[in-house]
mmCIF file as Biopython writes it, N, C-alpha, C and O atoms, coordinates in Angstrom:
data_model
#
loop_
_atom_site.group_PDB
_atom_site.id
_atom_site.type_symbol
_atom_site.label_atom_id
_atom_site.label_alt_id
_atom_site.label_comp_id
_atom_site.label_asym_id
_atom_site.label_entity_id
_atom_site.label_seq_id
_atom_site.pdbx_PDB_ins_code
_atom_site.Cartn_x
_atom_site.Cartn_y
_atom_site.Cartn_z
_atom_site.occupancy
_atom_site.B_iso_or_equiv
_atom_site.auth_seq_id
_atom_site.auth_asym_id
_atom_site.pdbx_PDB_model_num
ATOM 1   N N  . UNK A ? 1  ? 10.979  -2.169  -2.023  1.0 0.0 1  A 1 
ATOM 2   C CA . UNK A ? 1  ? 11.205  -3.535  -1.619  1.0 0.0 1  A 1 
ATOM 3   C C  . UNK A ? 1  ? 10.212  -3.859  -0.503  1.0 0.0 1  A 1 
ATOM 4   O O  . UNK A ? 1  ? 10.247  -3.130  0.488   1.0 0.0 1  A 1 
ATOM 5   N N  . UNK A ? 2  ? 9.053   -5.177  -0.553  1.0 0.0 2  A 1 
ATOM 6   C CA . UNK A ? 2  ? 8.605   -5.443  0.429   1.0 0.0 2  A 1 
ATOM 7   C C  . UNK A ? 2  ? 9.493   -5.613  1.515   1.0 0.0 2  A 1 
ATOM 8   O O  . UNK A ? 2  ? 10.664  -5.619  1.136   1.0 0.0 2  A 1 
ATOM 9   N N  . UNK A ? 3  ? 9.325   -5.773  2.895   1.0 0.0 3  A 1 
ATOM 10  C CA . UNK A ? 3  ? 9.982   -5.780  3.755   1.0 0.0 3  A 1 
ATOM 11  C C  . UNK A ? 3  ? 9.265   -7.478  5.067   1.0 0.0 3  A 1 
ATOM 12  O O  . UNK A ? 3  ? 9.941   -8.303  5.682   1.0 0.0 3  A 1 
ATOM 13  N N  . UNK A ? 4  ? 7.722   -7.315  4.979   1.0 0.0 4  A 1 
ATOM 14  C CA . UNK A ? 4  ? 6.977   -7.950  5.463   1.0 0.0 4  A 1 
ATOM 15  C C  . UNK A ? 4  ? 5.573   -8.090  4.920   1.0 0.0 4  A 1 
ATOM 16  O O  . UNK A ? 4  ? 5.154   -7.572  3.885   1.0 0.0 4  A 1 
ATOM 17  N N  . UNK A ? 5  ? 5.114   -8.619  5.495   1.0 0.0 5  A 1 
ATOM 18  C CA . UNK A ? 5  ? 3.470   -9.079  5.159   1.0 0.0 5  A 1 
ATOM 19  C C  . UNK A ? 5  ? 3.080   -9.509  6.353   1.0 0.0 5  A 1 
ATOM 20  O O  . UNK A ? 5  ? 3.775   -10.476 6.669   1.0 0.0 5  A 1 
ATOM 21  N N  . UNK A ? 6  ? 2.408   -9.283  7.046   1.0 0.0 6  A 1 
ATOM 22  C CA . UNK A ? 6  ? 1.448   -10.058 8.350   1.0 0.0 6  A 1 
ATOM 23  C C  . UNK A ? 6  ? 0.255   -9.292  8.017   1.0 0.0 6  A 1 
ATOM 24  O O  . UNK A ? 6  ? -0.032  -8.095  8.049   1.0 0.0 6  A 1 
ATOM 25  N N  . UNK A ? 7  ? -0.555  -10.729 7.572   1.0 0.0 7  A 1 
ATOM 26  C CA . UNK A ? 7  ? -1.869  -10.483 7.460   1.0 0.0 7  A 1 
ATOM 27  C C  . UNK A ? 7  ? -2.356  -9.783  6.299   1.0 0.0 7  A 1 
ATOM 28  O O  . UNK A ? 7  ? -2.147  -9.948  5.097   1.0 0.0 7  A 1 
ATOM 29  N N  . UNK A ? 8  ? -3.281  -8.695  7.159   1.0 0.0 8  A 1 
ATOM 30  C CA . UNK A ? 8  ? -3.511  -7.652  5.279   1.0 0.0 8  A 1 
ATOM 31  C C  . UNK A ? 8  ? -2.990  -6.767  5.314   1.0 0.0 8  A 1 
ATOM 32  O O  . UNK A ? 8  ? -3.393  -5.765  4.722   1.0 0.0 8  A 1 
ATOM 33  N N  . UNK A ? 9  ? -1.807  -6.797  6.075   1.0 0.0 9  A 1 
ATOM 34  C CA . UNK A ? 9  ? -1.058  -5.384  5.697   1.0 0.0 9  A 1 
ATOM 35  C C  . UNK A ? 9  ? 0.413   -5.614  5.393   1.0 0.0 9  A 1 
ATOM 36  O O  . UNK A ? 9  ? 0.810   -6.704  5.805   1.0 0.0 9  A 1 
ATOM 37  N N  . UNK A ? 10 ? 1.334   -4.861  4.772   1.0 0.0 10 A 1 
ATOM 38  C CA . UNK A ? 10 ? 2.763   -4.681  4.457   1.0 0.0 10 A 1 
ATOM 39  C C  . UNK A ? 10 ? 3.181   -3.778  4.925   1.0 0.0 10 A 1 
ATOM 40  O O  . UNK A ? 10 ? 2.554   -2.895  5.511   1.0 0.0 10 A 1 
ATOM 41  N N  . UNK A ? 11 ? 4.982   -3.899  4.635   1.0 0.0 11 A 1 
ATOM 42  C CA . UNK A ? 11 ? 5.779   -3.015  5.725   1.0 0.0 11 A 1 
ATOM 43  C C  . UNK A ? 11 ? 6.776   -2.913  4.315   1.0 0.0 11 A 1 
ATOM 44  O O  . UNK A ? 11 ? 7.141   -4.033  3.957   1.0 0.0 11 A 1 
ATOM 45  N N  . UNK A ? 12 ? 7.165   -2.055  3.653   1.0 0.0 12 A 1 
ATOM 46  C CA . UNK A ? 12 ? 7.949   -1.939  2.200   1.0 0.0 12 A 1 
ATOM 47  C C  . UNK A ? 12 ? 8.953   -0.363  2.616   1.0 0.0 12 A 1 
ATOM 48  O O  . UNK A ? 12 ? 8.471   0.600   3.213   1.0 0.0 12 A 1 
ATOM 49  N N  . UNK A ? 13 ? 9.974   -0.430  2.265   1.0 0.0 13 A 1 
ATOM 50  C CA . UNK A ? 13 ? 10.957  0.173   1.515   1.0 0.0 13 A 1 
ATOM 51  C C  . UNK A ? 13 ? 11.352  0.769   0.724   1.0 0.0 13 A 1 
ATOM 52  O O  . UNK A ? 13 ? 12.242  0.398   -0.042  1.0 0.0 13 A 1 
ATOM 53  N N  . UNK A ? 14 ? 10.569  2.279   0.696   1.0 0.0 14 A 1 
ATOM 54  C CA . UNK A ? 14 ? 9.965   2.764   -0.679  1.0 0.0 14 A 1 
ATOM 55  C C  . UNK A ? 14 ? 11.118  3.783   -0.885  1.0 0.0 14 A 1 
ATOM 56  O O  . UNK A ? 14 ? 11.358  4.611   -0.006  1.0 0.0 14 A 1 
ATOM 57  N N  . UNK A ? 15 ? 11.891  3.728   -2.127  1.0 0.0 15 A 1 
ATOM 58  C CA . UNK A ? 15 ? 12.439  5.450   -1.994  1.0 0.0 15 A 1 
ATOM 59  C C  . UNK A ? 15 ? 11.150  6.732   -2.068  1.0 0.0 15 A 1 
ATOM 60  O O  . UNK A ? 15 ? 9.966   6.861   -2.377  1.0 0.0 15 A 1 
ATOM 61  N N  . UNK A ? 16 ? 11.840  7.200   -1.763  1.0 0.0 16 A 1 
ATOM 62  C CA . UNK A ? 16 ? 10.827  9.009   -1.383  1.0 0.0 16 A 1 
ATOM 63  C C  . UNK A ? 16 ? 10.278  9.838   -2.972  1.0 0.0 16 A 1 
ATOM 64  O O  . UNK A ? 16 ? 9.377   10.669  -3.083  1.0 0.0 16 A 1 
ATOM 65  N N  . UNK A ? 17 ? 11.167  9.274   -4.059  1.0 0.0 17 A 1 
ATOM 66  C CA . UNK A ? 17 ? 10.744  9.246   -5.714  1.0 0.0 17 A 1 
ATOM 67  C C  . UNK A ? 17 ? 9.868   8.521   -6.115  1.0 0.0 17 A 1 
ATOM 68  O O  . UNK A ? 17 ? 9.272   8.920   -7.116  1.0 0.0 17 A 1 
ATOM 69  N N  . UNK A ? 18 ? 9.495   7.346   -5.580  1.0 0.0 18 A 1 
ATOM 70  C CA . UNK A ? 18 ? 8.985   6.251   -6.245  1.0 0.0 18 A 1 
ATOM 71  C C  . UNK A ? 18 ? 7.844   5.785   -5.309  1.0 0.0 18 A 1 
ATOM 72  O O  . UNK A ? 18 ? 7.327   4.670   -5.251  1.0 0.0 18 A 1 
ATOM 73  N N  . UNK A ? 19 ? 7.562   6.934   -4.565  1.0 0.0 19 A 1 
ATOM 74  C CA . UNK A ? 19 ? 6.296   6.329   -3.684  1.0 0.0 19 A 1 
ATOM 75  C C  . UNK A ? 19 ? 5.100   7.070   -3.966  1.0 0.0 19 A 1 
ATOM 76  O O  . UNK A ? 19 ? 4.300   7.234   -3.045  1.0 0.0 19 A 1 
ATOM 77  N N  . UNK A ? 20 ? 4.872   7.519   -5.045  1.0 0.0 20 A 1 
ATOM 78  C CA . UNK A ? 20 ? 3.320   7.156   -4.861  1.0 0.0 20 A 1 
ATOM 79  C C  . UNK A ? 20 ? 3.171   6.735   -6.361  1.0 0.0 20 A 1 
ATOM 80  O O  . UNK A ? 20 ? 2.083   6.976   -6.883  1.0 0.0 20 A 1 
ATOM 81  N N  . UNK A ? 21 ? 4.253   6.064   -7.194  1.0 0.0 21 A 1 
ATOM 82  C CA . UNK A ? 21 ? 4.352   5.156   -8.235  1.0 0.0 21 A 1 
ATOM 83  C C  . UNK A ? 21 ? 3.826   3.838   -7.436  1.0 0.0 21 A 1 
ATOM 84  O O  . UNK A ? 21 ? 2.879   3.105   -7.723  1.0 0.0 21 A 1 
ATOM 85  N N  . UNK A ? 22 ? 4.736   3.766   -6.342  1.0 0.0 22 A 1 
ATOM 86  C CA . UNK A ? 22 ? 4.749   2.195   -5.676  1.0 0.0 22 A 1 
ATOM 87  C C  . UNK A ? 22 ? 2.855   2.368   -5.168  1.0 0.0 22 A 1 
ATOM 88  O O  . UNK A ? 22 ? 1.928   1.804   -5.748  1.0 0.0 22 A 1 
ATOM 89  N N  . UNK A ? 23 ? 2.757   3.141   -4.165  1.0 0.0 23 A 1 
ATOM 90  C CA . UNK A ? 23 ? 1.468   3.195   -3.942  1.0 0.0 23 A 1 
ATOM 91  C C  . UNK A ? 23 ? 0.026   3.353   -4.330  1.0 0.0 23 A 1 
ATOM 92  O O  . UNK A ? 23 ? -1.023  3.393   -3.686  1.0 0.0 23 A 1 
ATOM 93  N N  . UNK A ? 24 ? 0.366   3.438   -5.751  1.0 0.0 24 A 1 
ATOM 94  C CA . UNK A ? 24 ? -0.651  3.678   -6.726  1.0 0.0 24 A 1 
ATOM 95  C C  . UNK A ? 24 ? -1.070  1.961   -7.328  1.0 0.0 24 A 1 
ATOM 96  O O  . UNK A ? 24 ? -2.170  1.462   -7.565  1.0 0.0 24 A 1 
ATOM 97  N N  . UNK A ? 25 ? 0.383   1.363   -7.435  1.0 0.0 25 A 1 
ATOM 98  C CA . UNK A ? 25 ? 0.433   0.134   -7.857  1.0 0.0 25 A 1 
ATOM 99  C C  . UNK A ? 25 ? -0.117  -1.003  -7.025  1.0 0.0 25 A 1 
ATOM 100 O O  . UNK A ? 25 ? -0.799  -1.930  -7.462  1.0 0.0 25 A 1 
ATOM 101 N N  . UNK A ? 26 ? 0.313   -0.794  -5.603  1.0 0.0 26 A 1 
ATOM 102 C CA . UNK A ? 26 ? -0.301  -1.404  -4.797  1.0 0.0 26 A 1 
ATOM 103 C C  . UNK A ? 26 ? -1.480  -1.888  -4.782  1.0 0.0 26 A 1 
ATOM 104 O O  . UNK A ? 26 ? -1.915  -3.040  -4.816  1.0 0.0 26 A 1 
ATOM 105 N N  . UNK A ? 27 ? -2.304  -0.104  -4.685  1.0 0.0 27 A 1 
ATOM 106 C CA . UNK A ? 27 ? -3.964  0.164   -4.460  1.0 0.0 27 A 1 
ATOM 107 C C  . UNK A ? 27 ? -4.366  -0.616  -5.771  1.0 0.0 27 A 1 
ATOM 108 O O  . UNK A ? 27 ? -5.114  -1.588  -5.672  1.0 0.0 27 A 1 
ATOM 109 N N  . UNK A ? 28 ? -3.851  -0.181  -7.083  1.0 0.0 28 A 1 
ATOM 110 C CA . UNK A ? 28 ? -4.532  -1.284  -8.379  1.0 0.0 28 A 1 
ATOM 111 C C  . UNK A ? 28 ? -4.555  -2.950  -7.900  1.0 0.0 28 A 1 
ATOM 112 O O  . UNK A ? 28 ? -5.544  -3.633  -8.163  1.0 0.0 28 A 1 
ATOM 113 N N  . UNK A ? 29 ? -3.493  -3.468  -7.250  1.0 0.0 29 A 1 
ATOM 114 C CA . UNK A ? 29 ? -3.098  -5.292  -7.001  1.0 0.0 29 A 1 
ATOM 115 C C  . UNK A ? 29 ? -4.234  -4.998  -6.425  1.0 0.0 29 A 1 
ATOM 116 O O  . UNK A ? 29 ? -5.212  -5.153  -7.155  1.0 0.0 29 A 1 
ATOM 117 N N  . UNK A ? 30 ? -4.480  -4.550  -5.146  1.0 0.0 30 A 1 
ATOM 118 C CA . UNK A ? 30 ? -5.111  -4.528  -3.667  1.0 0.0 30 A 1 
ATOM 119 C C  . UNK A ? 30 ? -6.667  -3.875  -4.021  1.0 0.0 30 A 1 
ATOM 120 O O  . UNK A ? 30 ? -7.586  -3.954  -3.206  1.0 0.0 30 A 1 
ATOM 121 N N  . UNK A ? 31 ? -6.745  -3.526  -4.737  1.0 0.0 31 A 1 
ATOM 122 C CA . UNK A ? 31 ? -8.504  -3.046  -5.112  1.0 0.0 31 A 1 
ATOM 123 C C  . UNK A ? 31 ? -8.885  -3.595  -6.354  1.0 0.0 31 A 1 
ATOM 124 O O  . UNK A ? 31 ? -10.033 -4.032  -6.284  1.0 0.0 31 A 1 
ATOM 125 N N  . UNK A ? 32 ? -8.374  -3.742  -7.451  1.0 0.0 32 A 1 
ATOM 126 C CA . UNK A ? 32 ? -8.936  -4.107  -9.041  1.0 0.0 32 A 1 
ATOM 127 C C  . UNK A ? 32 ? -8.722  -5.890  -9.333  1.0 0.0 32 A 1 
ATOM 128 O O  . UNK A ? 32 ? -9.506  -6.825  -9.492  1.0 0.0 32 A 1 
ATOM 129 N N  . UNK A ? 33 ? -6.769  -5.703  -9.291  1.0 0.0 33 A 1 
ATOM 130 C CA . UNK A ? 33 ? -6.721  -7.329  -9.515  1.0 0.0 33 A 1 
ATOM 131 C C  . UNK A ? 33 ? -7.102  -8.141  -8.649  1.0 0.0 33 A 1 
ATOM 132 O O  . UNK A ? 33 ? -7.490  -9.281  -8.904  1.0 0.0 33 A 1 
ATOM 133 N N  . UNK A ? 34 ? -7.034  -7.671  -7.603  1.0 0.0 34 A 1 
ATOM 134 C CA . UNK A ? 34 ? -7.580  -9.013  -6.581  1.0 0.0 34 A 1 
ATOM 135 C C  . UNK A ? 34 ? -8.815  -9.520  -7.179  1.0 0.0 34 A 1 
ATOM 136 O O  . UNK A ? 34 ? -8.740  -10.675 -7.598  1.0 0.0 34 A 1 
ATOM 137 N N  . UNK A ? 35 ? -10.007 -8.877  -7.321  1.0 0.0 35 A 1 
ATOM 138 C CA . UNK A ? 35 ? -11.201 -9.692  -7.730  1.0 0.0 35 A 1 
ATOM 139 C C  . UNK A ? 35 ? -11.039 -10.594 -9.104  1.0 0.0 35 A 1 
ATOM 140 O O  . UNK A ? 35 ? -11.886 -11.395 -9.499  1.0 0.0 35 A 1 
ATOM 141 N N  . UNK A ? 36 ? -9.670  -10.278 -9.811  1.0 0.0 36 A 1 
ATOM 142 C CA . UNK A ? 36 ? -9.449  -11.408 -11.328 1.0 0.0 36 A 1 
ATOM 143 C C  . UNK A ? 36 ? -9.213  -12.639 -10.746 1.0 0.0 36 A 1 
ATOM 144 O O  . UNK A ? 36 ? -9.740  -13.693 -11.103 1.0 0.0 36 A 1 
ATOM 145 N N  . UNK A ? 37 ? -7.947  -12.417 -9.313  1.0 0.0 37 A 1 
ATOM 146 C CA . UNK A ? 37 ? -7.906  -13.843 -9.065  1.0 0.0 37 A 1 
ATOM 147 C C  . UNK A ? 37 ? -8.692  -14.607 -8.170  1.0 0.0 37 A 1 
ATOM 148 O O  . UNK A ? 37 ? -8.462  -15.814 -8.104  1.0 0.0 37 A 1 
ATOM 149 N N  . UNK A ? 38 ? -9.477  -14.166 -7.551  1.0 0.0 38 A 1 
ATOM 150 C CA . UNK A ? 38 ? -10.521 -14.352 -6.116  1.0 0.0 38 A 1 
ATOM 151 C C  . UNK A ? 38 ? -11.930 -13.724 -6.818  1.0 0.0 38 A 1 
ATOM 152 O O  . UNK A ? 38 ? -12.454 -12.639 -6.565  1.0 0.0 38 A 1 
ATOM 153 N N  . UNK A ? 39 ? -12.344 -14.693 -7.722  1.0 0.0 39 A 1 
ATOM 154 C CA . UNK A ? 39 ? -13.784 -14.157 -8.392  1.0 0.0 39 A 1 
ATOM 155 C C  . UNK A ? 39 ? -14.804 -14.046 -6.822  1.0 0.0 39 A 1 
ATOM 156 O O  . UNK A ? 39 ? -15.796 -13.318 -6.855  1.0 0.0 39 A 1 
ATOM 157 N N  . UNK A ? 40 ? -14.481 -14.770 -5.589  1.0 0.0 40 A 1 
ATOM 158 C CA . UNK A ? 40 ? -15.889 -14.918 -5.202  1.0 0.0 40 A 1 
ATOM 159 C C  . UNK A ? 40 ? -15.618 -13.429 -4.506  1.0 0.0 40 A 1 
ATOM 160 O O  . UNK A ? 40 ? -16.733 -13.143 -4.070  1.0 0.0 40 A 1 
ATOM 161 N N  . UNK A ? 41 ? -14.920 -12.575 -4.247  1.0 0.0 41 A 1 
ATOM 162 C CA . UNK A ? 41 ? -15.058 -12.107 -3.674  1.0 0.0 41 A 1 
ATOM 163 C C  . UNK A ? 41 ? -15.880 -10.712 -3.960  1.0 0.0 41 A 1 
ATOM 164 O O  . UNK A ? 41 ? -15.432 -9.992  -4.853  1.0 0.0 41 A 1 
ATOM 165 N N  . UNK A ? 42 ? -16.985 -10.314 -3.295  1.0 0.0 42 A 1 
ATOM 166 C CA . UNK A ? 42 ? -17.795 -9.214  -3.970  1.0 0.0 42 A 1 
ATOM 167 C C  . UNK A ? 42 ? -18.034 -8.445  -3.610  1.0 0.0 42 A 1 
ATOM 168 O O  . UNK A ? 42 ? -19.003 -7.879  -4.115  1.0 0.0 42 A 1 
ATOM 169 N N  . UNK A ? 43 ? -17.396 -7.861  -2.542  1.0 0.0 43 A 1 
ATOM 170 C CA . UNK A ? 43 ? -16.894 -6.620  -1.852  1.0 0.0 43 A 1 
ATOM 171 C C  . UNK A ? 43 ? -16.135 -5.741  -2.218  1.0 0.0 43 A 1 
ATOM 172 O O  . UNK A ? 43 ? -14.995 -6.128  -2.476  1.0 0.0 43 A 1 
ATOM 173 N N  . UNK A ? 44 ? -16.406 -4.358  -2.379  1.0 0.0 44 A 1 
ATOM 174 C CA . UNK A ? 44 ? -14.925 -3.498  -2.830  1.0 0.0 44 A 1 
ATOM 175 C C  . UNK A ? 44 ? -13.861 -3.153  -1.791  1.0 0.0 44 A 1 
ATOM 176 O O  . UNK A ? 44 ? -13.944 -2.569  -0.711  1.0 0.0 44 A 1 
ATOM 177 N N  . UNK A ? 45 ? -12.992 -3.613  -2.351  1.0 0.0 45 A 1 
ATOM 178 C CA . UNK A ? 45 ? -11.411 -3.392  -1.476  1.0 0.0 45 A 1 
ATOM 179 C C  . UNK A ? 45 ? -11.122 -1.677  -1.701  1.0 0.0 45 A 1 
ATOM 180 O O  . UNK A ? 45 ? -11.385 -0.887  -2.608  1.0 0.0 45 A 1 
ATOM 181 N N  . UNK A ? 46 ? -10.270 -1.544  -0.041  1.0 0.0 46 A 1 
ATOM 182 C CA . UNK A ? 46 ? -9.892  -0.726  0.216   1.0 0.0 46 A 1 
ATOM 183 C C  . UNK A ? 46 ? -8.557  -0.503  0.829   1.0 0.0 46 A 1 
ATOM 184 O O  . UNK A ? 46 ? -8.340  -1.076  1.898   1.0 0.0 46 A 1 
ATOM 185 N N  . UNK A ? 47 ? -7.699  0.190   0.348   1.0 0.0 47 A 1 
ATOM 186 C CA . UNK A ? 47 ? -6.649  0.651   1.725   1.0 0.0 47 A 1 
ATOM 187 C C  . UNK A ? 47 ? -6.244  1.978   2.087   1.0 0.0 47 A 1 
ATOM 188 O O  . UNK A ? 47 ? -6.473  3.056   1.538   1.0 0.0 47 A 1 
ATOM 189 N N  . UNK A ? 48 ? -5.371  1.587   3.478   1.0 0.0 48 A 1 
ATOM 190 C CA . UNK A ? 48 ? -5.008  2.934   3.542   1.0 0.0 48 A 1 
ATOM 191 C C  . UNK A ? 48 ? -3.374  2.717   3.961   1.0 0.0 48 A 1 
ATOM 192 O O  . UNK A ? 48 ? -2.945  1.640   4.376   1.0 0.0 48 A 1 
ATOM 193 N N  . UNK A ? 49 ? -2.477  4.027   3.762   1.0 0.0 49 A 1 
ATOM 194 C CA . UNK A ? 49 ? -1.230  4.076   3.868   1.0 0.0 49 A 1 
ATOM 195 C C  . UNK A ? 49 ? -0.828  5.394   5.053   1.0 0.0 49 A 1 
ATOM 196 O O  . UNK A ? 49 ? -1.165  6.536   5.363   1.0 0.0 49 A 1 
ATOM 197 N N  . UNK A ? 50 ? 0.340   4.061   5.506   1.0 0.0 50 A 1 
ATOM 198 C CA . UNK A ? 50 ? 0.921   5.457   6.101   1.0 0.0 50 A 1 
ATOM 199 C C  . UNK A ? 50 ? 2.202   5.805   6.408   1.0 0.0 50 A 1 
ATOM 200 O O  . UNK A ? 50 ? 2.279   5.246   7.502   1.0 0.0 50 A 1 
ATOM 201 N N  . UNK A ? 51 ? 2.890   6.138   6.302   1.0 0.0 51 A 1 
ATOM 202 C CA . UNK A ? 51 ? 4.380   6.491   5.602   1.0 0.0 51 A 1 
ATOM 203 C C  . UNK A ? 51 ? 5.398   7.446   6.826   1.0 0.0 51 A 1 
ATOM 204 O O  . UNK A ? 51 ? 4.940   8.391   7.468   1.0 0.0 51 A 1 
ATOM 205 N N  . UNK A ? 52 ? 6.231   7.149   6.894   1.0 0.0 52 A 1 
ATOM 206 C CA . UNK A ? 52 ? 7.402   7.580   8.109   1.0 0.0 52 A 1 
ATOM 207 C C  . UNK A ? 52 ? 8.394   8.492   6.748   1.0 0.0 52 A 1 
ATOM 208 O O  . UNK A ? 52 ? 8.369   8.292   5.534   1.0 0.0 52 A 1 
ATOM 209 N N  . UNK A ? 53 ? 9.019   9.276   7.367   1.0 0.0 53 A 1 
ATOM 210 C CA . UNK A ? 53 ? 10.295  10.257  6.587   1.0 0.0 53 A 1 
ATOM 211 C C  . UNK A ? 53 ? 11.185  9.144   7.139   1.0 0.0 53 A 1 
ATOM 212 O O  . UNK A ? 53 ? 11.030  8.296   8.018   1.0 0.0 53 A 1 
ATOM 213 N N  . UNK A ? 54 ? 12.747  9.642   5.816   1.0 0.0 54 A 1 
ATOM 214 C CA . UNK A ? 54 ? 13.800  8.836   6.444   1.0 0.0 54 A 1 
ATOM 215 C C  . UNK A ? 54 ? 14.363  8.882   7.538   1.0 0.0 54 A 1 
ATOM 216 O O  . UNK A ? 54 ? 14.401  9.945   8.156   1.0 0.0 54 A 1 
ATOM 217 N N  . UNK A ? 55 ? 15.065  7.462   8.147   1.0 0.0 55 A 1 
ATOM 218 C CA . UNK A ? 55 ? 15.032  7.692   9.479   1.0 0.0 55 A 1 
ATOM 219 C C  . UNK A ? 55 ? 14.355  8.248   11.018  1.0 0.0 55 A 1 
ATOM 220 O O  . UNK A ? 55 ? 14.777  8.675   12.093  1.0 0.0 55 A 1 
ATOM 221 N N  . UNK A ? 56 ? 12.862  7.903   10.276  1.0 0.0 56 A 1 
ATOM 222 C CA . UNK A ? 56 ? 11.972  8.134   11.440  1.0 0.0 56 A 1 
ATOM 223 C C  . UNK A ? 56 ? 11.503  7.191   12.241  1.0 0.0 56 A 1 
ATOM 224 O O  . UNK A ? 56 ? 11.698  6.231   11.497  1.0 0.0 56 A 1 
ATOM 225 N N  . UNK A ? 57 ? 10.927  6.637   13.407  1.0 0.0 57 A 1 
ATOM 226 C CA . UNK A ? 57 ? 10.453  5.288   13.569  1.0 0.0 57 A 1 
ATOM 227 C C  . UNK A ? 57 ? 8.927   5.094   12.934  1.0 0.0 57 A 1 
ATOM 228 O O  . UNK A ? 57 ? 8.389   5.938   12.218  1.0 0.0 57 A 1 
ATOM 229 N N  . UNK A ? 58 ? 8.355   3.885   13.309  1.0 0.0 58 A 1 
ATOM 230 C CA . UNK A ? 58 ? 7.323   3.010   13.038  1.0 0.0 58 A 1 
ATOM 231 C C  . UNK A ? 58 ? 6.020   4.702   13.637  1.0 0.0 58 A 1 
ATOM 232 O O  . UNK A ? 58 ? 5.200   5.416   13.060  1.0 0.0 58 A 1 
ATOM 233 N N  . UNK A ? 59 ? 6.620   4.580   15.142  1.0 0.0 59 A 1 
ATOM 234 C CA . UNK A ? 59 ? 5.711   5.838   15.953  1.0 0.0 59 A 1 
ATOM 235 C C  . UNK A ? 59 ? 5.456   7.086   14.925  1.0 0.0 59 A 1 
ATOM 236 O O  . UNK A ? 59 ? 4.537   7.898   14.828  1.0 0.0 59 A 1 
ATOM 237 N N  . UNK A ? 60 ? 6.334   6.940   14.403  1.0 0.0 60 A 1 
ATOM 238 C CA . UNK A ? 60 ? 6.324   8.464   13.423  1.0 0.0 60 A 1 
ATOM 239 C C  . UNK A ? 60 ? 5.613   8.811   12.184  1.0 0.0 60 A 1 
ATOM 240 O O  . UNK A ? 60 ? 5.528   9.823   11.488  1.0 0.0 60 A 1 
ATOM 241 N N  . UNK A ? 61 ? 5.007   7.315   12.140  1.0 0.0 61 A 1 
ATOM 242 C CA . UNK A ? 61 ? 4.040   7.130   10.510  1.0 0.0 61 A 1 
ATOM 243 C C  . UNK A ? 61 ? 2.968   8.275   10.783  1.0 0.0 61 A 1 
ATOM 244 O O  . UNK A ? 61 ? 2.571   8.566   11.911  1.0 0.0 61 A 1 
ATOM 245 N N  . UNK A ? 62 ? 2.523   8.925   9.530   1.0 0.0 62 A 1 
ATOM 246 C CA . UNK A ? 62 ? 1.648   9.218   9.351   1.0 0.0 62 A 1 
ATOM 247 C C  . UNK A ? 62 ? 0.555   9.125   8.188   1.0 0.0 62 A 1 
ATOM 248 O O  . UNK A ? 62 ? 1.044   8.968   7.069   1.0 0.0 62 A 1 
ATOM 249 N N  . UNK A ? 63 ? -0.830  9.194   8.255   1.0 0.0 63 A 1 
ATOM 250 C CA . UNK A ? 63 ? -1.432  8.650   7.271   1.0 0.0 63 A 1 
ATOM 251 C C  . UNK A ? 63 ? -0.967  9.802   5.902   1.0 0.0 63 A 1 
ATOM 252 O O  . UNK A ? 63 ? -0.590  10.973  5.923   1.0 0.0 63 A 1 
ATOM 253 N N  . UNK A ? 64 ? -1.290  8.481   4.383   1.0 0.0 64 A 1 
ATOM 254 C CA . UNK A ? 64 ? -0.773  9.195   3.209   1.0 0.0 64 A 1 
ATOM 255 C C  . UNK A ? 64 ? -2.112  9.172   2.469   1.0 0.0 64 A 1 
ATOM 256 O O  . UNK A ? 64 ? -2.924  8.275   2.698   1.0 0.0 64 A 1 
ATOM 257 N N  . UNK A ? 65 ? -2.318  9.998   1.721   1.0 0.0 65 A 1 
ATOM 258 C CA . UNK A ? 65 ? -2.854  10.278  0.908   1.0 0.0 65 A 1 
ATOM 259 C C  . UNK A ? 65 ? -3.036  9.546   -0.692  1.0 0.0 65 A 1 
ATOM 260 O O  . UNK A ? 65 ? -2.382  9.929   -1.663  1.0 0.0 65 A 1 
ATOM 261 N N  . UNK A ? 66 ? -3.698  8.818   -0.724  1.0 0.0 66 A 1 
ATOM 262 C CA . UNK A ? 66 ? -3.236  7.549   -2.089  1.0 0.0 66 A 1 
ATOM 263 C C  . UNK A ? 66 ? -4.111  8.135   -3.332  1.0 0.0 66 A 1 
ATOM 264 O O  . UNK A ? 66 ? -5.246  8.589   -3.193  1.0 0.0 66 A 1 
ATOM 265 N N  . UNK A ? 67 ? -3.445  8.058   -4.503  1.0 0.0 67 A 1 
ATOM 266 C CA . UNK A ? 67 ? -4.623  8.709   -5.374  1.0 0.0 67 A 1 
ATOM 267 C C  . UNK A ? 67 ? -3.669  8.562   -6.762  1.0 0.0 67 A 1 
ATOM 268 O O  . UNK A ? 67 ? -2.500  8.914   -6.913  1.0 0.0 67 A 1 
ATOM 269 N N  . UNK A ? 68 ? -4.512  7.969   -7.638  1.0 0.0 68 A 1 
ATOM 270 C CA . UNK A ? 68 ? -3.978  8.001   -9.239  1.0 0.0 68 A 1 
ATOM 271 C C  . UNK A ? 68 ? -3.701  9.376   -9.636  1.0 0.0 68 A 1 
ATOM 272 O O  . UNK A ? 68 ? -4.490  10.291  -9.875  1.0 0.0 68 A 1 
ATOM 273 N N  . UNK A ? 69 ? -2.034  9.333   -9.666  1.0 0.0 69 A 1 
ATOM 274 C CA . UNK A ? 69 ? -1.668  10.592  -10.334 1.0 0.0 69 A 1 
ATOM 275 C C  . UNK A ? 69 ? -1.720  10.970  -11.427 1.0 0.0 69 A 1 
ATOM 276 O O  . UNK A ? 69 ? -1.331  12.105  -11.707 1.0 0.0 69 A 1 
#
């Protein structure tokens, strides 16, 4: 579940099964489709993730590793 959006980044609600389904999906919206709907744009997109255990805070993120499984 998204949670927020400010700006170019999100704040989502991932179960711990379904995250690097969710994050795979993302990186496709956020790197491939974007240029179908925003032709001018002609730069390659990039992101990066970074992910907290349950019940950890915001402080506790650490960077994830994103990659077509």
């Amino acid at each position: 579940m998204l949670v927020g959006q400010i700006h170019d980044s999100i704040v989502a609600d991932v179960s711990h099964d379904e995250l690097d389904i969710f994050l795979d999906f993302v990186k496709h919206v956020m790197t491939k489709r974007i240029h179908k709907h925003w032709e001018f744009l002609s730069a390659p997109m990039e992101i990066e993730a970074e992910v907290a255990d349950l019940g950890a805070t915001w402080f506790d993120k650490k960077p994830y590793a994103i990659g077509l499984r």
